[in-house]
Structures are given as structure tokens and as C-alpha cells.
C-alpha positions, 0 to 999 in steps of 0.5 A, spaced: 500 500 500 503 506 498 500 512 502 502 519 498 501 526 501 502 533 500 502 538 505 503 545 507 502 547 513 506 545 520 500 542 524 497 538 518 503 536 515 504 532 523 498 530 523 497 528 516 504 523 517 500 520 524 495 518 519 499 515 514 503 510 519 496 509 522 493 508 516 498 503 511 497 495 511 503 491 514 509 492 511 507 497 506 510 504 503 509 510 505 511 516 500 513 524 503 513 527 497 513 536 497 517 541 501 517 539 509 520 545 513 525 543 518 521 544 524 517 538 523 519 534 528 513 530 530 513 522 528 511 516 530 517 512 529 515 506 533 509 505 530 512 505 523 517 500 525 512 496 529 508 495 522 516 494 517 513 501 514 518 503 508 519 510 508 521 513 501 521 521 501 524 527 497 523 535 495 519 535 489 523 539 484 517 543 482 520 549 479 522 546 473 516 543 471 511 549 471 514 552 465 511 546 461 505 545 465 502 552 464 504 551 457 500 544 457 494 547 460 494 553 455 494 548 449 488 544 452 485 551 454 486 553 448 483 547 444 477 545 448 470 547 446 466 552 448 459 551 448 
């Protein structure tokens, strides 16, 4: 089971985690993806290693694909019908 999130805030990023680890079956992967501060401290590592969760996680390089994406929903803006 991979649980994926995106989270801003400081509170409900923490709590967001709480219920990934809660929530992903035995043996399952939880996946952080997005720009977490460092003054997230907050996780409940011994219920994630109880269950064996994997943890993979990383910033998304977000900036450099923006250009592309604002010029993908311009084409599709531009091309769809209007009724």
C-alpha cells in the first residue's frame, strides 16, 4: 500500500504523517513527497517500525516543471470547446 501526501502547513503536515503510519497495511510504503520545513519534528517512529513501514521521501523539484505545465494547460485551454 503506498500512502502519498502533500502538505503545507506545520500542524497538518504532523498530523497528516500520524495518519499515514496509522493508516498503511503491514509492511507497506509510505511516500513524503513536497517541501517539509525543518521544524517538523513530530513522528511516530515506533509505530512505523512496529508495522516494517518503508519510508521513501524527497523535495519535489517543482520549479522546473511549471514552465511546461502552464504551457500544457494553455494548449488544452486553448483547444477545448466552448459551448
Amino acid at each position: 500500500m503506498l500512502v502519498s501526501m502533500r502538505i503545507v502547513h506545520m500542524g497538518v503536515a504532523s498530523q497528516a504523517l500520524m495518519w499515514a503510519v496509522e493508516t498503511v497495511a503491514k509492511g507497506g510504503t509510505i511516500a513524503i513527497i513536497g517541501v517539509y520545513p525543518e521544524t517538523v519534528q513530530v513522528f511516530p517512529i515506533g509505530q512505523a517500525m512496529n508495522k516494517k513501514v518503508t519510508l521513501t521521501m524527497g523535495h519535489c523539484p517543482h520549479r522546473k516543471y511549471i514552465p511546461e505545465l502552464m504551457s500544457l494547460i494553455s494548449a488544452a485551454w486553448s483547444t477545448q470547446r466552448r459551448f
